[in-house]
BABA-969688 format. One record per residue (C-alpha): residue number from 1; x, y, z. Coordinates in steps of 0.05 Angstrom, whole numbers. Layout:
<gupas>
+-----+--------+--------+--------+
:   k :      X :      Y :      Z :
+-----+--------+--------+--------+
: NUM :      X :      Y :      Z :
...
+-----+--------+--------+--------+
</gupas>
This chain:
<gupas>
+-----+--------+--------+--------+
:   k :      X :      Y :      Z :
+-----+--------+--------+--------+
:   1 :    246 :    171 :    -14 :
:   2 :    304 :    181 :     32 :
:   3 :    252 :    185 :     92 :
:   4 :    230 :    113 :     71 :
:   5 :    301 :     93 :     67 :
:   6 :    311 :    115 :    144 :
:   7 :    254 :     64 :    156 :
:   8 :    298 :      8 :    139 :
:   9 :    333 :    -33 :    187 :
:  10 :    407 :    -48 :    197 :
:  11 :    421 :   -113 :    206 :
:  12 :    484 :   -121 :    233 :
:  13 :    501 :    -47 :    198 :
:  14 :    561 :    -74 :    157 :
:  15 :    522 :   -135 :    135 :
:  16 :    453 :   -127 :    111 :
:  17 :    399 :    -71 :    103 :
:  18 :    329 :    -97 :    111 :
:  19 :    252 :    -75 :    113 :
:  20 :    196 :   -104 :    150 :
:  21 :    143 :   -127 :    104 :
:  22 :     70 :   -125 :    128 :
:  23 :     49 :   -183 :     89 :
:  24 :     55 :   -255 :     85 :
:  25 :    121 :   -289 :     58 :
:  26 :     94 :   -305 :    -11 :
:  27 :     56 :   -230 :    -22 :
:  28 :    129 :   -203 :     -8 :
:  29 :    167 :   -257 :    -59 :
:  30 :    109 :   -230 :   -112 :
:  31 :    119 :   -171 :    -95 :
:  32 :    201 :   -164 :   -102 :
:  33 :    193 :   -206 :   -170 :
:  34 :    150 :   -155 :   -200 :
:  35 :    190 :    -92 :   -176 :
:  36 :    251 :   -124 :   -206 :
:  37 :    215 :   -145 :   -280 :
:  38 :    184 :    -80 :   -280 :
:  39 :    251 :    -50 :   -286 :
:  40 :    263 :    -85 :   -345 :
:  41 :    316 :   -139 :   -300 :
:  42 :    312 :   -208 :   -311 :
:  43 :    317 :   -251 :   -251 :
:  44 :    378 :   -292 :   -265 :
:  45 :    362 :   -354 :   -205 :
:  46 :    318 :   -356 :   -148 :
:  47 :    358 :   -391 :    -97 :
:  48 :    310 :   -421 :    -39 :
:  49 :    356 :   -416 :     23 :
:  50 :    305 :   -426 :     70 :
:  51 :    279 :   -487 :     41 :
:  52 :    358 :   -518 :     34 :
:  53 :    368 :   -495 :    102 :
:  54 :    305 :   -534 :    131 :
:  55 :    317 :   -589 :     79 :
:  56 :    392 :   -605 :    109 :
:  57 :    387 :   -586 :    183 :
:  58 :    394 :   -659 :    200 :
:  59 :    445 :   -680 :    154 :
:  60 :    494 :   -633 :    194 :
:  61 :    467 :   -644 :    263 :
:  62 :    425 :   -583 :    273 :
:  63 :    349 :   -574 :    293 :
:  64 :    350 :   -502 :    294 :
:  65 :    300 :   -460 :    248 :
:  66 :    328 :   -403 :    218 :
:  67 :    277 :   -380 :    169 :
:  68 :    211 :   -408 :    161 :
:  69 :    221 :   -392 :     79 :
:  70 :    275 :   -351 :     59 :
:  71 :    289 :   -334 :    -15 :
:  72 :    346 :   -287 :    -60 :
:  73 :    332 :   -267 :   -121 :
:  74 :    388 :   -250 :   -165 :
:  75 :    397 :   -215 :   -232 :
:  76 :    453 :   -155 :   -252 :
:  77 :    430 :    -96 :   -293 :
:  78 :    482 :    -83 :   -349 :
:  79 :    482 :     -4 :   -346 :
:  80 :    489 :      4 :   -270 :
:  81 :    546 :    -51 :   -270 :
:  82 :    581 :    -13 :   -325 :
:  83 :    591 :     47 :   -284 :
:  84 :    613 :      7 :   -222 :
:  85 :    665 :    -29 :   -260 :
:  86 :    689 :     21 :   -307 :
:  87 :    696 :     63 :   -233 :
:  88 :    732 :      5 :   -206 :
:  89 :    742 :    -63 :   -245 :
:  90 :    743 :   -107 :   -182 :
:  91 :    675 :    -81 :   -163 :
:  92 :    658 :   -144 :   -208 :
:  93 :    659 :   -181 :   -139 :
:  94 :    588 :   -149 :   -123 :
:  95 :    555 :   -175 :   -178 :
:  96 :    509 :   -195 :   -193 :
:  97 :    462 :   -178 :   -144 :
:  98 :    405 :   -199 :   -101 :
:  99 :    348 :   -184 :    -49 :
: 100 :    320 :   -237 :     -5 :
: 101 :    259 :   -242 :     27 :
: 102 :    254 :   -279 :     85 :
: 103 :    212 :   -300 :    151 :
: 104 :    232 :   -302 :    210 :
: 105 :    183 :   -315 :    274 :
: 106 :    122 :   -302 :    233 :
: 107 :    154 :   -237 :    211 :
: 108 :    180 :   -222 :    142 :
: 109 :    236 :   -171 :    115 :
: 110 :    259 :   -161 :     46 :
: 111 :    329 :   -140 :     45 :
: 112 :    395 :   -139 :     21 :
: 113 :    475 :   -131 :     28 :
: 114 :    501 :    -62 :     44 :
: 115 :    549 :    -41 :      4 :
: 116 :    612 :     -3 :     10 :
: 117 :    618 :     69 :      1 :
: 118 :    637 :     99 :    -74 :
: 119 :    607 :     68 :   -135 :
: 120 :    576 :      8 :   -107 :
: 121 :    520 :     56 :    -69 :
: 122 :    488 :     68 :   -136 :
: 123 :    476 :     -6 :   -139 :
: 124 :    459 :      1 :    -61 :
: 125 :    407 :     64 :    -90 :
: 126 :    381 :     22 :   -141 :
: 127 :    362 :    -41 :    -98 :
: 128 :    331 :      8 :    -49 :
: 129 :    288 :     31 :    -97 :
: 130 :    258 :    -48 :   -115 :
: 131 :    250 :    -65 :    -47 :
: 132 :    202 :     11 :    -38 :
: 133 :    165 :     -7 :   -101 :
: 134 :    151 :    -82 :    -77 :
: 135 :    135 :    -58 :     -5 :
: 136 :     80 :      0 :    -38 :
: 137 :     49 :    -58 :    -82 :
+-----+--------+--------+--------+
</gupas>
């Protein structure tokens, strides 16, 4: 596993960690959805960024594409948010979580937030482990 996570791509290191996806935009979203369920998660809200993004560009003066579709899913998992808060209280700020999938000049990542070091890399572990299952599928 920790060869796969070397794989992964920092974006902007102290931002974002992100994989490429060889697949189309909607395989990956399946794909993500499924690794999360099959966890025993429930997906909280499925915020569509790209589509709000696209949606508004006018309405604040801008013609720029960022994402072709971009998506975040987020849900928390009770047990690994325990430990992260009963390590530190104010880790409550990281939750709950999410991974996005996105597309970007026809290609598409799956990603999310890095996390600092200490407690919080066990939720860091944890949404590692998702994005591995849903880019296997």
């Amino acid at each position: 596993m920790a060869a796969l996570l070397i794989t992964g791509q920092m974006a902007a290191a102290d931002q974002a960690i992100t994989f490429d996806y060889d697949g189309s935009f909607d395989d990956a979203t399946f794909a993500v959805e499924n690794a999360i369920v099959n966890r025993g998660l429930v997906i909280d809200y499925t915020s569509h960024v790209g589509d709000m993004l696209n949606r508004t560009a006018a309405d604040v003066g801008s013609d720029v594409v960022i994402f072709e579709q971009a998506d975040i899913f987020v849900f928390c998992s009770a047990a690994v948010s325990r430990r992260v808060m009963e390590a530190d209280p104010m880790n409550l700020a990281h939750c709950p979580y999410g991974i996005f999938v996105a597309e970007m000049d026809g290609e598409v990542m799956i990603g999310h937030r890095a996390y600092p070091d200490g407690p919080m890399q066990e939720v860091e572990a944890l949404l590692d482990a998702i994005i591995l299952e849903a880019l296997n599928e």
